[in-house]
Every structure is written in structure tokens, then in C-alpha cells.
N, C-alpha and C positions, 0 to 999 in steps of 0.2 A: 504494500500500500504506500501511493508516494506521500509526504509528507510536504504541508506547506509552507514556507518559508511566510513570517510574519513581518509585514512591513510598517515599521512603529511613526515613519512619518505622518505628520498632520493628524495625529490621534486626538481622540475629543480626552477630555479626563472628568468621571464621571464623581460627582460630588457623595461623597459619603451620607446625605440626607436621604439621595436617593437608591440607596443599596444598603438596604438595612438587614443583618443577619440575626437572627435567635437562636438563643441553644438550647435544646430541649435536652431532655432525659432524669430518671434521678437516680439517686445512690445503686448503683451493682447493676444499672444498665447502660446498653451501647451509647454512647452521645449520641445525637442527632440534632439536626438544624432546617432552620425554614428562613426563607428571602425573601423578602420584600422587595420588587424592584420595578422601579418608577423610570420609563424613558422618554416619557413626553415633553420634556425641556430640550433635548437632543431629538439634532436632525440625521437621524437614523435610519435610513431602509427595514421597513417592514421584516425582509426575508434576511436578516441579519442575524448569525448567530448567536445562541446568550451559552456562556459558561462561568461558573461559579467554580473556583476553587480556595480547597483549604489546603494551608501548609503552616508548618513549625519545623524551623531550620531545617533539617534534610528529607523529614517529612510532606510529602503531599499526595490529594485527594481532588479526580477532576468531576464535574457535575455538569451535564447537559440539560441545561433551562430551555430549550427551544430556539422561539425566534424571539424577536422585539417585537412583531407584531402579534404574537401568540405565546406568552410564555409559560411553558408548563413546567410545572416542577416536576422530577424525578420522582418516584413512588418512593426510590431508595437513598434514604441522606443520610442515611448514620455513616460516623464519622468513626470507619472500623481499625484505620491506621492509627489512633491517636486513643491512648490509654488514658489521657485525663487533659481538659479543659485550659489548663492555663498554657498559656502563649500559644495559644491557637490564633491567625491571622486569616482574612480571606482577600482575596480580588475577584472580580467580575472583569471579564472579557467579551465584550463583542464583536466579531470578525466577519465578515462579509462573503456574502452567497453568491449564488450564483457563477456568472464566469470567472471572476476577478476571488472565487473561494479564498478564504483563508488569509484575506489582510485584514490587521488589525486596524479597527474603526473606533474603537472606546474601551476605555479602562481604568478600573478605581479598584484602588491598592491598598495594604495594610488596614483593613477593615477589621475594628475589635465587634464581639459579637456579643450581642448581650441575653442574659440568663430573662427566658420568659417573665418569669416571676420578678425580675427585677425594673426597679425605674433606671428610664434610661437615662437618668443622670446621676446615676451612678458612676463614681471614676473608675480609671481603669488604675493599675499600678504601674511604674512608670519603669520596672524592671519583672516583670514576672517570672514566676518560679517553675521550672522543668525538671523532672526526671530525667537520667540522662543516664544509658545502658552500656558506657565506653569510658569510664572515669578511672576503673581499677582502683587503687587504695585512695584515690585522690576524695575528698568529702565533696567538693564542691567547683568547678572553674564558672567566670562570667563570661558569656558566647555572644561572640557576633555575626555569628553564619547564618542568621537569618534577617531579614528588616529590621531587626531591632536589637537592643542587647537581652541578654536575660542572663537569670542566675539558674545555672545546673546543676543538682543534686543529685548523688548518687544513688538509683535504683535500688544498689542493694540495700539501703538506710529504708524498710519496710516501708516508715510513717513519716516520708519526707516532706511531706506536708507539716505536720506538728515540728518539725528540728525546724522547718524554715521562720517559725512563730517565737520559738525556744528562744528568751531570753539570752542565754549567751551566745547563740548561735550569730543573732541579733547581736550585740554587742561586738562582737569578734570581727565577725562578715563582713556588715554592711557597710559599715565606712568604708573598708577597703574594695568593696565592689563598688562605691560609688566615684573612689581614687581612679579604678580601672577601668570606669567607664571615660569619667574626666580627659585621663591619658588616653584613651584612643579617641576620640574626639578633636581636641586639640595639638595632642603631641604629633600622632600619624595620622590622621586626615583633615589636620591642619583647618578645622571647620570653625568659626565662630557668631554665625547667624542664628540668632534668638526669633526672629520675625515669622520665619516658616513654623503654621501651627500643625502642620500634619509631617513633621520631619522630628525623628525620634530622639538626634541630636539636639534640634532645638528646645525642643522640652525639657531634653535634659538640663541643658544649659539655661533655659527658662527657671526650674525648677530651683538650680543655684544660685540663681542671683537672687532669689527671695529669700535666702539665707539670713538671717541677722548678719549683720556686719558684712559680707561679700559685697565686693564691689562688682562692675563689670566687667562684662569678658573680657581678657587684654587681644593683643594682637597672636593669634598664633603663630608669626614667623617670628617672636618673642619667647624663645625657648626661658629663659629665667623667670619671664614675666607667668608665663602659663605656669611652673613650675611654682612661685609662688602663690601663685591664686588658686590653682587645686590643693593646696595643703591647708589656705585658709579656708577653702570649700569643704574640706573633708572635717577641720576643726571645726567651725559653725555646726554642721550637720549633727558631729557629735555630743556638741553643748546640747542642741536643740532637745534629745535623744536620751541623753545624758547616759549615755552609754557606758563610763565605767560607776556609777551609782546603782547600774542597772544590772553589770556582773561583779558589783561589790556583795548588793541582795544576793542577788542567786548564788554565790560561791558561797556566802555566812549560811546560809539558807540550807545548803547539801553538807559543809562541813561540821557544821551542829546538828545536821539528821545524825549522821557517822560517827559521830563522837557519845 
């Protein structure tokens, strides 16, 4: 079967209001999801194809919605690659029928999906937590091999959900995964635009300058300067947090259970 080469010029980009994903399922069943998707602000051909996909870092799942002028959802949308919910992402792709098959005509990306039962203004986290089944003795690394960064925990940790909660785990971790996001941000892809709100970096970097005390972003081709300003990034965060007040409790807490 030949395959069609996707041609990303002149693409529309389809706004997140109008590609609304939900996640359905509960506790010890498959995930699944349902779409919502609006294309009548876009000048789209009818006979346009619609596909929804899910992906988390090397994970992905493709879904054939029909056309734009007919969209039918799939009977089947459980989402069977994927063992649990957090850093689930999706895009919507539209590509074009007929002769010209197969160029891409519209697409809206890094879509977070929201839990039925939840309002949708609910935030999202701004590093979410994965299981990750290639860590070996390591506890934990923060990944950027998907659209976004996230923090990976190790599979074998049963209840890695609860260690991700665990005050010291907290205390230990997250400063230094918020250091490691910092530094790849600034150090290697030299990024410092706060204004893009659907860009994962600027968030990030959004997120830190409402730090108490952090100023703003310096220049990235300011190696000292970034250098400086991610250490008082990570300092703020941790007053905020109060993070060794937090694994002073819990170490007094377990060494007076033991004693």
C-alpha cells in the first residue's frame, strides 16, 4: 500500500476550543475517549479527512473520525496502548481526499483531554507524571521525547502514583526536575519567549517568573545570566514549597515511628 507523503505547507491550525477531547473510563477499566469537533470556522472541503490521534512520548494510537462533512466517531476509542491517563496528549489531523489524497489541510496539536466528570477549568499540571518501563534501578528521569516535558517513574515502584505525592519524594525531586527543565529550555534550546500560550516552554517559563522574587527571563545567549536565574528559580520554588520543612516533618515523622 503506497503511503502518502504529507505536505505541511499552508496548513490551517485548528484552535483547541474546537477539538475538545474527554476521557472516559473508571478505576480497572480500559481508558477511552470521545471528541468533540467543530469545523465550521475552517474552510475545509467536505470530503476531507478527520483523524484523531493519541500519543505519550513513544506511545501512539490512530483514530478515523471520517470526513468534515460527516464525522463519525469510531465504535472503538479505548485507548489500549496506554496503561494510565497522565501525559496523554492528542492532535487532530485533517488531510485531503480525493485526487490530491493525503495533504495535510489542518491540525491542532498537544490537546490535554479532560476527565468527563471534571470542569473544564480545571488545570492541567504543568509536568505530569508517567510510568516508564526502561529506567532499570534509576527511580525517576524528566523526559522530553514527547511535546512536553514530564516526570518518569519507575514501573517497577507498584504505586507510583502515591511516591509521586510522597512528601519526600516531593521535597527531593521536584526542585531538581524543575532545575532540569529550566536547563533545557534555556541552556540547549536557547528558548526564552513567555508570550506563546500553547508552547510548553513558555509556560514553563511563564510559571517562573510568578515566582516570588524571580525576575525575568535573561537572555539565553547569557550563559551566566540563565545560570543565575535558574538557581534563583529553583530557590523561590523551594521557599514557596518549603521543601526542607517538608522533609524535616516526614524524616522526624518515620524516625520517631522506629525508635
Amino acid at each position: 500500500m503506497a503511503i502518502s507523503t504529507l505536505n505541511y505547507t499552508g496548513r490551517l491550525k485548528l484552535k483547541h476550543p474546537h477539538t475538545r477531547i474527554y476521557l472516559r473510563g473508571s478505576a480497572g477499566s480500559t481508558l477511552g475517549f470521545d471528541a468533540v469537533l467543530n469545523f465550521s470556522s475552517y474552510d475545509l472541503p467536505d470530503n476531507s479527512r478527520v483523524h484523531v490521534e493519541a500519543y505519550r512520548q513513544t506511545t501512539w494510537m490512530r483514530f478515523d473520525f471520517g470526513t468534515v462533512g460527516r464525522i463519525e466517531s469510531p465504535s472503538d476509542r479505548l485507548l489500549t496502548a496506554f496503561e494510565s491517563q497522565e501525559g496523554i496528549l492528542f492532535r487532530v489531523k485533517v488531510t485531503s481526499g480525493g485526487d490530491r489524497h493525503g495533504v495535510l489541510l489542518a491540525e491542532g496539536d498537544r490537546i490535554r483531554a479532560s476527565l468527563q466528570e471534571e470542569n473544564e477549568t480545571n488545570s492541567i499540571p504543568l509536568l505530569p507524571v508517567v510510568p516508564d518501563s526502561d529506567l532499570g534501578q534509576q527511580i525517576f528521569r524528566v523526559s522530553f521525547e514527547g511535546d512536553r516535558a514530564a516526570l518518569c517513574i519507575n514501573r517497577l515502584l507498584s504505586d507510583w502514583r502515591s511516591l509521586a505525592r510522597d512528601p519526600l519524594f516531593v521535597s527531593l525531586v521536584y526542585p531538581e526536575a524543575l532545575r532540569a527543565v529550566l536547563v533545557r529550555i534555556l541552556r540547549i534550546e536557547k528558548y526564552s519567549d513567555i508570550e506563546d500560550t500553547e508552547d510548553w516552554k513558555s509556560q514553563w517559563l511563564r510559571f517562573s517568573t510568578l515566582l516570588p522574587g524571580v525576575g525575568d527571563v535573561p537572555n539565553p545567549e547569557d550563559d551566566e545570566s540563565c545560570d543565575d536565574w535558574i538557581e534563583s528559580t529553583v530557590a523561590a520554588f523551594a521557599r514557596r514549597h518549603k521543601t526542607v520543612d517538608s522533609f524535616i516533618a516526614y524524616w522526624n515523622e518515620e524516625v520517631g515511628d522506629a525508635t
